[in-house]
Structure formats: structure tokens, C-alpha cells
C-alpha positions in Angstrom: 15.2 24.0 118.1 12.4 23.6 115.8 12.2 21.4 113.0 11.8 23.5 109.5 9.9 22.3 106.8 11.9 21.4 103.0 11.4 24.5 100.8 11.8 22.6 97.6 11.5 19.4 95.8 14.1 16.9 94.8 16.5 17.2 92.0 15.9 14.6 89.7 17.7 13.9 86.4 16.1 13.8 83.1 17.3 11.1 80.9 18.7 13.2 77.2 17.4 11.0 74.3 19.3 11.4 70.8 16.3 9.7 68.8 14.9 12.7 68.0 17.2 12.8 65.4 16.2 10.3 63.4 13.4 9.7 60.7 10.2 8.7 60.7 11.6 5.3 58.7 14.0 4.2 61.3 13.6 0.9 63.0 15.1 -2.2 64.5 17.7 0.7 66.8 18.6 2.4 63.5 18.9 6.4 63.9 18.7 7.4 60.6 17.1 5.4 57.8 20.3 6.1 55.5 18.5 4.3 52.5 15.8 7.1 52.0 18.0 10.1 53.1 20.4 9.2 50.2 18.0 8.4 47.4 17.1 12.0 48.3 20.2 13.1 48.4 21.1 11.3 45.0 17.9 12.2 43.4 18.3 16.3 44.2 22.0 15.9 42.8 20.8 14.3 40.2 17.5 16.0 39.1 19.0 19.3 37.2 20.8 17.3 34.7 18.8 14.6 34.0 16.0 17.9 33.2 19.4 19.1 31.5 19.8 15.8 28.9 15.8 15.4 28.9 15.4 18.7 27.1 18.0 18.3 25.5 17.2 15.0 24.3 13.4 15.7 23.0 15.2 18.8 21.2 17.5 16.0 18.8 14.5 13.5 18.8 12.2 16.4 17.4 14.6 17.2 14.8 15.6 13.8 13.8 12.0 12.9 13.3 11.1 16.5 11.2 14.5 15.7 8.8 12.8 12.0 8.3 9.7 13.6 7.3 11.5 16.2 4.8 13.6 13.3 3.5 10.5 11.1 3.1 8.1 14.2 1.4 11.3 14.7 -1.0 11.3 11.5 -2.2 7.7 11.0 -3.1 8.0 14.3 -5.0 11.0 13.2 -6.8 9.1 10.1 -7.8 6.5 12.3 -9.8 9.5 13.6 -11.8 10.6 10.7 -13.2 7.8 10.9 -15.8 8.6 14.4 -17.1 12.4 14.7 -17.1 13.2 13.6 -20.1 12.2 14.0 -23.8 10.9 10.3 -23.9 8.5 10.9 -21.7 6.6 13.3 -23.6 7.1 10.4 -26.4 3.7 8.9 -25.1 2.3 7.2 -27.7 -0.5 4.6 -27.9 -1.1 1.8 -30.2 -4.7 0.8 -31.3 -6.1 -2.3 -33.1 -9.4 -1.9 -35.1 -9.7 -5.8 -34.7 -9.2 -6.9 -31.3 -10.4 -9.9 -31.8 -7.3 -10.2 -34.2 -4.7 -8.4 -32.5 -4.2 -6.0 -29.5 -1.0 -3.7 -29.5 1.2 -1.3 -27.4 3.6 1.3 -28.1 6.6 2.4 -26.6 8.9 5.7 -27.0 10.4 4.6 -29.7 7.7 4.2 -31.6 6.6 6.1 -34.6 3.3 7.2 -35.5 1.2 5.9 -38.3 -1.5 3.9 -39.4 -0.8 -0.2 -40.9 -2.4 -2.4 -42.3 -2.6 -5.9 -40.4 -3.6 -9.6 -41.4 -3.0 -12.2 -39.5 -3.1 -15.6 -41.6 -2.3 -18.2 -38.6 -1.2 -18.3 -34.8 1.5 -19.7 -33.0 0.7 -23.2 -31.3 2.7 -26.1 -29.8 2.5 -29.2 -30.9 0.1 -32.6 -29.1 0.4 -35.9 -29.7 -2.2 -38.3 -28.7 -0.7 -41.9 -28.3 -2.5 -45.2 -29.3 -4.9 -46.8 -26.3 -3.5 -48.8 -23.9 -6.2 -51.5 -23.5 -5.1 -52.5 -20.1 -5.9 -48.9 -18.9 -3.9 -45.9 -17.1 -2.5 -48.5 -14.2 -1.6 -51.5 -16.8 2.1 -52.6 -16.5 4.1 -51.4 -20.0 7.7 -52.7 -19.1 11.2 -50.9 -18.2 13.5 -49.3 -19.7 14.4 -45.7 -20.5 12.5 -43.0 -22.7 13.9 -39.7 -24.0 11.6 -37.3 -24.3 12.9 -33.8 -27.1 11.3 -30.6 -27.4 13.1 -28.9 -30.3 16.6 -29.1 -29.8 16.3 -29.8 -26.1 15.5 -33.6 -24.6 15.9 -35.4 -21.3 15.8 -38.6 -20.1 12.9 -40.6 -18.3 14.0 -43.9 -16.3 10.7 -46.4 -16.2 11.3 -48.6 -13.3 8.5 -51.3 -11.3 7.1 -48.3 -9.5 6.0 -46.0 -12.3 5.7 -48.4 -15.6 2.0 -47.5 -16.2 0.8 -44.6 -18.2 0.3 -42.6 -15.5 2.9 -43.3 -13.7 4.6 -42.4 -16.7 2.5 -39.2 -17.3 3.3 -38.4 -13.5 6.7 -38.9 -14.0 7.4 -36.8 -17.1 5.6 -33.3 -15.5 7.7 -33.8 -12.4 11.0 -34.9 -14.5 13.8 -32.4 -13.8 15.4 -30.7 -17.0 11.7 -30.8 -18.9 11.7 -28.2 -21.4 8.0 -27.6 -21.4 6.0 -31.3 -22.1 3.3 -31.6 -20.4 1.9 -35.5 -20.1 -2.3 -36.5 -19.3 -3.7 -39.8 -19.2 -7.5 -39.4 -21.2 -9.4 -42.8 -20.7 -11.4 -43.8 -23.5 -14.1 -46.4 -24.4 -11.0 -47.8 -26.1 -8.8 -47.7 -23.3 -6.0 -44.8 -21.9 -4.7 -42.5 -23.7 -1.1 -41.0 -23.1 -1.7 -37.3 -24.5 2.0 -35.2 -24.7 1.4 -31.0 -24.8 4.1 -28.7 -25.6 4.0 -25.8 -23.7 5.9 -23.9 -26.2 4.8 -22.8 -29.2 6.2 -22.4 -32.7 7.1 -24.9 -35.8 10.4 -25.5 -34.2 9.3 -26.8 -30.9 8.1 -30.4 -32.0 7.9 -33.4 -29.6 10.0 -36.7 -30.1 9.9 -39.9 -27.7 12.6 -42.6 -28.3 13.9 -45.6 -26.3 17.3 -45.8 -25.7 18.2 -48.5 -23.9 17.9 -50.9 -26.3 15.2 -52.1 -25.3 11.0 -52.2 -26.8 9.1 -52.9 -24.0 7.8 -49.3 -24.3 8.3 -49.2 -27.6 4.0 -47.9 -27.8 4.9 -44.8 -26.5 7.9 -43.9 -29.5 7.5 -41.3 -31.7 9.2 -39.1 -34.4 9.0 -37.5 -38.2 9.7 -41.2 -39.3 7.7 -43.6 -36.2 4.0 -42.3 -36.2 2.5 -45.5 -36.6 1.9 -45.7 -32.2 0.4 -42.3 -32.3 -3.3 -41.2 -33.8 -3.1 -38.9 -36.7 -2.8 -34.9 -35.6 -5.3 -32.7 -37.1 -4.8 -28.8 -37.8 -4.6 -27.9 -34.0 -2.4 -29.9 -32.9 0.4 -29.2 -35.4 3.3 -27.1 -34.0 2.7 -24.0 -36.2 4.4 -20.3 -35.9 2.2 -17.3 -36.1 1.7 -16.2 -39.8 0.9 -12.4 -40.6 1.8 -9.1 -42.4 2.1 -5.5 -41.8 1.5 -3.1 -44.6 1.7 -6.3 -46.7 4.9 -7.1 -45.2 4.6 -11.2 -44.2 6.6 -11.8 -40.7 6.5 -15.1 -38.7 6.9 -15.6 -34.8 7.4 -18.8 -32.8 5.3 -16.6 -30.5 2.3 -14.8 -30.7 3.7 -11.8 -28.8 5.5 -10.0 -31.2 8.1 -7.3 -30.5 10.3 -7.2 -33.7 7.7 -6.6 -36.2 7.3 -2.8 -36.0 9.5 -0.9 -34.0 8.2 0.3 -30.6 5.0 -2.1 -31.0 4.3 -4.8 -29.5 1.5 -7.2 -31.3 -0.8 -9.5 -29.4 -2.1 -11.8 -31.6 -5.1 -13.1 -30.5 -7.2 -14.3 -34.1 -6.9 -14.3 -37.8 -8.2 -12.1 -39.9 -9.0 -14.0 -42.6 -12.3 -16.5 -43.0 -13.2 -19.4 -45.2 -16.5 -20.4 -46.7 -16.9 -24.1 -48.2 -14.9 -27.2 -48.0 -12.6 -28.5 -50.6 -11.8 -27.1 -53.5 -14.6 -25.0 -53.7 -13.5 -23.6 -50.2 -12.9 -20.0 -50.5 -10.8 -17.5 -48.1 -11.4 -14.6 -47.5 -8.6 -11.6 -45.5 -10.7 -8.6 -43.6 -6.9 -6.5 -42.7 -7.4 -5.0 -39.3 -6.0 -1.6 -39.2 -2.9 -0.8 -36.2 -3.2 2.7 -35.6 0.1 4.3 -33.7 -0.6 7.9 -32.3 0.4 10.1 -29.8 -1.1 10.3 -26.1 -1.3 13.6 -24.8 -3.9 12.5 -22.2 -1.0 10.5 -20.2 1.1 13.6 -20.2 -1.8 15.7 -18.9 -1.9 12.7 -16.4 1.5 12.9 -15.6 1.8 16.6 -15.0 -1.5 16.4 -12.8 0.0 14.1 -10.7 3.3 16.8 -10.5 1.2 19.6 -9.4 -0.8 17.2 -6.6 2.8 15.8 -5.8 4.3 19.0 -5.3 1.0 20.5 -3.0 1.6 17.2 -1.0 5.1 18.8 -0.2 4.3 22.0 0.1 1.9 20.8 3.0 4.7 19.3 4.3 6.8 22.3 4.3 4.0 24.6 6.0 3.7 21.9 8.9 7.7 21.5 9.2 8.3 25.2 9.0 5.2 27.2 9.1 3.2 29.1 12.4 -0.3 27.7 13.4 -2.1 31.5 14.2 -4.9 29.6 16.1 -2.8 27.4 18.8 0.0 29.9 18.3 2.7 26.7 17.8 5.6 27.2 15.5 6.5 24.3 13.5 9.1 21.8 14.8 11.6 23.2 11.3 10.8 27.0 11.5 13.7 29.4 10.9 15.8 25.7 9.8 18.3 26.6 7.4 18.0 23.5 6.2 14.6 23.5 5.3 14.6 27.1 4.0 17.0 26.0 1.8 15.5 23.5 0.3 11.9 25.8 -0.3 13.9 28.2 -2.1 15.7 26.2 -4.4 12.4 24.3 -5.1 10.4 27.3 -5.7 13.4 29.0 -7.6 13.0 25.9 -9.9 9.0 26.3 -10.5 9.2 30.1 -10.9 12.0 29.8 -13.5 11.3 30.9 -17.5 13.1 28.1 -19.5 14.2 28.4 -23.2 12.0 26.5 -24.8 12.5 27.9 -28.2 9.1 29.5 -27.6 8.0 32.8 -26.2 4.8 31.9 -25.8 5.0 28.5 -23.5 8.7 29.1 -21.5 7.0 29.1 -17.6 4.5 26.8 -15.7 2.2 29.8 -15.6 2.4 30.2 -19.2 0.8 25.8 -19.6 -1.8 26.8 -17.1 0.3 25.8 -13.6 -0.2 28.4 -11.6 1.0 29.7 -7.7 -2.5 29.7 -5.3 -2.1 31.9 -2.3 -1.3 29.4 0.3 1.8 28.2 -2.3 0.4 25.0 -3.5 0.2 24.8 -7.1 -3.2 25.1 -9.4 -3.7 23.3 -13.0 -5.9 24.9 -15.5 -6.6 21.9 -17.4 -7.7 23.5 -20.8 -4.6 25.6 -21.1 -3.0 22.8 -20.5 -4.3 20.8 -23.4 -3.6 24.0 -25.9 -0.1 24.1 -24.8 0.4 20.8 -26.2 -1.6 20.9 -28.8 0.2 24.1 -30.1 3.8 23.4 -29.2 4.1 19.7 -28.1 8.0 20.5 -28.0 7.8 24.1 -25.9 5.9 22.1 -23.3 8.5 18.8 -23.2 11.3 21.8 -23.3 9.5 23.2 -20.3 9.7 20.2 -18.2 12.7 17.9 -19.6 15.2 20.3 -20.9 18.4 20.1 -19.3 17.2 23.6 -17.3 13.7 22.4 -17.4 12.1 22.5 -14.5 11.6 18.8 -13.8 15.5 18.1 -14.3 15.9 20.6 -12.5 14.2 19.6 -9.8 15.5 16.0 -9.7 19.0 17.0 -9.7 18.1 19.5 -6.7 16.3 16.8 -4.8 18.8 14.3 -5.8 21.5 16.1 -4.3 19.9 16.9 -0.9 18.9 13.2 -0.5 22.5 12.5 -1.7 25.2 10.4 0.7 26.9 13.5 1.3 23.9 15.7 0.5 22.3 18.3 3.0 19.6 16.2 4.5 22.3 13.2 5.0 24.5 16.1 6.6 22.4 17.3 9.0 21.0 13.8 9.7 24.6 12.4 10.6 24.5 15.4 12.9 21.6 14.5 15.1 22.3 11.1 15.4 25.9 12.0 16.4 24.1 14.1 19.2 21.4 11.5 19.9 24.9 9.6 20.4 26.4 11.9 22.5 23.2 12.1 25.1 23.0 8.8 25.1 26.7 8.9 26.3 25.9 11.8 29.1 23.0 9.8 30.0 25.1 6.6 30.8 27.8 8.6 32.7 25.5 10.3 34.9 24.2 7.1 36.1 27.7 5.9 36.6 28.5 8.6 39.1 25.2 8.8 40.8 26.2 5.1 41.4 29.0 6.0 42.9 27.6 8.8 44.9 24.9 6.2 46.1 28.1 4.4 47.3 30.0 6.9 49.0 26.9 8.8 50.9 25.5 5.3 51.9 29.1 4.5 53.9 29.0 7.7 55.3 25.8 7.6 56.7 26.1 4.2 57.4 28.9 5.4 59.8 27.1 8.2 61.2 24.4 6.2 61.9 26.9 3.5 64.1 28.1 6.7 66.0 24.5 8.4 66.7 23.7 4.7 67.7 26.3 4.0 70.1 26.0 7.9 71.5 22.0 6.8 72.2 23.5 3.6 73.7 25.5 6.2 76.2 22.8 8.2 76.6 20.5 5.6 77.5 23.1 4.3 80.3 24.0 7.8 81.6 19.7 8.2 82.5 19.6 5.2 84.0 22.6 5.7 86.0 21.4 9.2 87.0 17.9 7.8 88.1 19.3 5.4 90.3 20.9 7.8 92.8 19.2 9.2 95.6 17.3 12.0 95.7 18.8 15.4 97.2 17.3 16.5 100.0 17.3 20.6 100.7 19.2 21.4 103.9 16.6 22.8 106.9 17.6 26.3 108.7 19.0 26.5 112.1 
């Protein structure tokens, strides 16, 4: 019988790996690189609502900011009210000297205008004593004890010990001296010797220096003085006398500790700076002369022009701010961050309301802004014709203070409008308390959406922690099963009869 040849091969087993099935990232026997499949699995969960919240966020962060800038733009503008809503401001008046060399003055509301007559005889001073030399110089020892030094009816006491017996350590210790009612103590050396000089810092006839011992004591008896002790002291001339000011208004004499005075003339307040009067000779042939300066108290219409000015720039400022909050840019095609607002709307037509009103200012010719030269431009700021302006108040001072600080003027108006909205409980507070609470809230969504991804992170990481020990231990069959099948014999075909 012959022998016939095998007609195929042998059957061999291929070994069946389950690594395919893991990532690119796996290592160290690991079939799935659970780390990176569950950050993406996290992060895909997690992506639409964190866009969600995002939006949402910018939205409240937007608004927020564009309320701060209305709140902020409201209050500058309220600030320019202040000087046109009530009848005292328009009560401007200024006060002029024709002497300033004399006097210098101001006026206030109430004020009254008029022209006085002014002469000022003598001015305030304090009083300065010079004390005797001290041979020995500004470091000679005087001797212990206790000084107390009065300025008018005020006084404290100076203890002299070992380390400050000298005149200046005296001098030092009286500027430094707690409860000093204004002396003021320099040492001025001498070709005689040192000099203890005592300043008061307060002027008027009342404020006169006095030094006494009082302890008993005379070892610094050289430095006492009073009304009835003079004998350590060097005679005072004219300027160093403690004098009050000496003058008269309308020929009205008045006297001041002080030479700014504020009860003199009501409203004013006098400077006074020089006399008015001047002497030629000596002795009895000297002869004074009084050259009255004259106080001239008259109204100031240039600060109210001033102050309305800086209204109408105050307001355009705002209305700038209103077109970017609420307006429509044509050339980038972007609407304001506030257009449509209610809020903000609001607020524009209550302002505008306010400057378009007609106000009864007992006058049919000045009732309106238009009518005082403030007129609308066509982008809505505000534009001042400054001669009308000056007419108006030169015709009917009171029509144009009606205008503005009447109690439906449109300045009051205005403040108790802005006032309002900028109120605890007013509009902008309102909506303010709003956003924040929303701000709040995202802030709330925000910190529970990263508790539960945390847990999600959790829970996916043990499962497919435990899918990865299964696929691991099925690769470790797999791996066994190959082997085993490559170890058999091969399968040889059986040959035909």
C-alpha cells in the first residue's frame, strides 16, 4: 500500500489577547488607564453646566458692574445740585475791600448788600516779655523750684529740677509743657548775656503773660513777672503790648481779641491786615491822620453762571453715561450692556421729565431751562447760551433762583429724584440687592456642582477600578489558556488507504 502524502498543514492555536482593549495610557499590567477615562467622563458630565453658570454668571457680573456705573454717574450729578437747590444759593454775594492793605473781607448768604465805611485804628497782638540777661548765659545753673506760668485766665505749672535749671532748659521745657495755653519761650544771647524772651500766641488785651514762684522758694525769682513785679523784665514797647484790634464800621467803633472778625457786620467776615490811619511828627506835634477804606458787599452773579455751567457739563457727563449703558453703537453693531433696562429707562425719563418741566416762577418770561438759555442738543446733552444766561439774571434774579431752587424747581427736583433712587430702599439699591443675591446663588450652584462631580469622580473611579481587576485577571486567563494550547502537539491529517 502506498504511502500518501498530508494534504494540509497543522492546526495550531492562536493565543486571544484582551489588551486591545485598553488605552494608549495603560501601563505596569493595567487594561484601562481609569484616571483619564474618568476625567473625561467627569469633564463631558460636567461641561454643559459649568457653560450653563458661566453664562449665566458674566450675565449678573455685567449687570452688577453697569448698576455701579449708574449709581456712581448719579451721584456726581447730584453733587452739582447742591449749589442750585435752594434760595441761598442764588444768595452769592461777595465782599470787597478798597484797602487791602487794611482789610480783606468775605461774604456769606446772609449777608446784605451795601457799601461801609471802614477804619481800622489798631490790630490785635499778643503780648512778649523779654527777661533781664542772665550773665552766666543760656546753660548757667538758676536753682530749683517751681514756676507757674498764666495766660489770661489759664496757667500751668513748670517743675525746675537739676536737669533743666538753665534758661534753656527752661525755655525747652515750657514749649513742650503739657496744659500750655499758647506761651511760647526763646533763649536770645546778647552782648549782655541770655535772654529768656516769653511770646503769647494768642492775641488780644485779655491774654497777658504772668510768671510766679510758688513754692516758696526765690531761687528763680529773675524769671517772675506780673502787673505789680516788672523790675526782672526790660520795659515793653508798643509791639509787644497785648492789644485787641481797634476799628469802626460806618463809624460804628467794635474791638476783637482777634483780627478775624465775624460779628462785626453780619454775613462778613473782616481780615484785618493794617490800619488805616497814619501819623506825621513825634510828640505833641505828632499828627494822625484816618484814610476809611471802603467794604463794598454786592451780589455775585458770576458764581451762579459758574454754578449752572458746571450743571449743564454735569448733567452731559450723565447723559454720556446713559447712551453707553443703554444706547446702540451703529458702527460695531453692540447694544449697551443697560438697553431695554427698566431700570435705567426709568431713571432717563424722570430726569428728562424734570429738565423739560415749566416751573412757576412767578414769571412768564423765565419758567423753563430753554427760556435762561439751557437748551436740548440733538444727541440729548444740554447746551448753555451764556449771554441769555446773564439777562435772565439780570432781569429776574428771583425767576431764575425760582427756576432752579423752588420746591418744583428743577434742581430740587432733581435731588429728591436722584436721592430716592440712590436711597436704602431706592431703585438702584433694589435691583443691586438682586444681582448680588444672584451672584450668591451661582456662586452656590457653582460649589454644588463641584461637590457632585467629586462624587462622580469617586464612584466611576471604583468602578473602573473594578473592571479593570476583572479585564486584568481575564488577560491573565487568556495569557495561560495560549500557552497551554501551544504546548500540545500538533495534529497530523490522517493519510488515505
Amino acid at each position: 500500500m502506498a504511502t500518501v502524502a498530508p494534504t494540509s498543514s497543522p492546526v495550531d492555536t492562536a493565543p486571544v489577547s484582551v489588551a486591545s482593549a485598553s488605552s494608549a495610557g495603560a501601563a505596569g499590567g493595567s487594561v484601562i488607564n481609569v484616571s483619564s477615562l474618568v476625567s473625561q467622563l467627569v469633564a463631558a458630565t460636567r461641561a454643559p453646566q459649568d457653560a450653563l453658570i458661566s453664562n449665566k454668571t458674566q450675565t449678573v457680573t455685567t449687570e452688577i458692574s453697569s448698576v455701579g456705573s449708574l449709581k456712581s454717574a448719579l451721584s456726581t450729578f447730584e453733587g452739582s445740585l447742591s449749589s442750585l437747590d435752594s434760595p441761598s444759593a442764588f444768595n452769592t454775594l461777595t465782599a470787597n475791600s478798597s484797602n487791602t492793605s487794611a482789610f480783606t473781607a468775605t461774604a456769606d448768604g446772609s449777608a446784605v448788600s451795601g457799601s461801609y465805611s471802614v477804619s481800622v485804628t489798631q490790630l490785635a497782638q499778643g503780648e512778649q516779655l523779654v527777661a533781664n540777661a542772665i550773665v552766666g548765659g543760656a546753660n548757667a545753673a538758676l536753682g530749683t523750684g517751681t514756676l507757674q506760668l498764666s495766660l489770661g485766665a489759664s496757667s500751668f505749672n513748670l517743675a525746675v529740677t537739676g536737669a533743666n535749671d538753665t534758661l534753656a532748659g527752661i525755655a525747652a521745657a515750657i514749649n513742650t509743657a503739657p496744659g500750655n495755653p499758647g506761651i511760647s519761650a526763646a533763649v536770645v544771647t546778647g552782648t549782655d548775656g541770655a535772654h529768656l524772651v516769653l511770646t503769647s500766641t494768642l492775641t488780644g488785651q485779655a491774654n497777658t503773660i504772668q510768671v510766679a514762684e510758688t513754692d516758696a522758694g526765690n531761687a528763680l525769682a529773675a524769671l517772675t513777672y506780673s502787673t505789680g513785679n516788672t523790675t526782672h523784665y526790660m520795659p515793653q514797647t508798643a509791639g509787644q503790648l497785648a492789644q485787641d484790634a481797634e476799628f469802626s464800621i460806618s463809624g460804628i467803633p467794635y474791638s476783637s481779641a482777634s483780627n478775624s472778625v465775624t460779628g462785626a457786620l453780619t454775613g462778613v467776615t473782616l481780615s484785618l491786615t493794617g490800619l488805616t490811619t497814619t501819623t506825621t511828627g513825634s510828640g505833641p506835634s505828632a499828627v494822625t491822620t484816618d484814610t476809611p477804606a471802603t467794604l463794598n458787599v454786592a451780589s455775585d452773579p458770576s458764581t451762579i453762571q459758574s454754578n449752572i455751567s458746571a450743571f449743564v457739563s454735569a448733567y452731559n457727563t450723565l447723559a454720556g453715561t446713559f447712551t453707553t449703558l443703554g444706547g446702540f453703537d451703529s458702527t460695531t453693531g453692540t447694544p449697551g450692556p443697560m438697553m431695554g433696562d427698566s431700570l435705567l429707562t426709568g431713571i432717563q425719563n424722570q430726569v428728562r421729565a424734570a429738565l423739560y418741566s415749566v416751573v412757576n416762577t412767578g414769571s412768564s418770561t423765565y419758567n423753563s431751562l430753554a427760556s435762561v438759555g439751557i437748551t436740548t442738543q440733538s444727541d440729548g446733552t444740554l447746551s448753555l447760551n451764556a449771554a441769555t444766561l446773564q439777562n435772565a439774571l439780570s432781569s429776574a434774579p428771583g425767576a431764575v433762583s425760582a427756576l432752579f431752587s423752588a420746591s418744583t424747581g428743577v434742581a430740587t427736583t432733581l435731588n429728591q429724584q436722584i436721592t430716592q433712587a440712590l436711597s436704602s430702599q431706592g431703585s438702584i439699591s433694589s435691583r443691586s440687592a438682586t444681582l448680588i443675591s444672584q451672584e450668591n446663588a451661582l456662586t452656590t450652584q457653582t460649589n454644588t456642582l463641584n461637590t457632585q462631580m467629586t462624587a462622580l469622580t469617586a464612584s466611576l473611579t471604583q468602578q473602573y477600578a473594578a473592571l479593570n481587576t476583572l479585564l486584568s485577571s481575564l488577560q491573565t486567563t487568556s495569557s495561560y489558556l495560549t500557552q497551554s494550547f501551544a504546548s500540545l502537539p500538533s495534529v497530523q491529517g490522517t493519510p488515505n488507504a
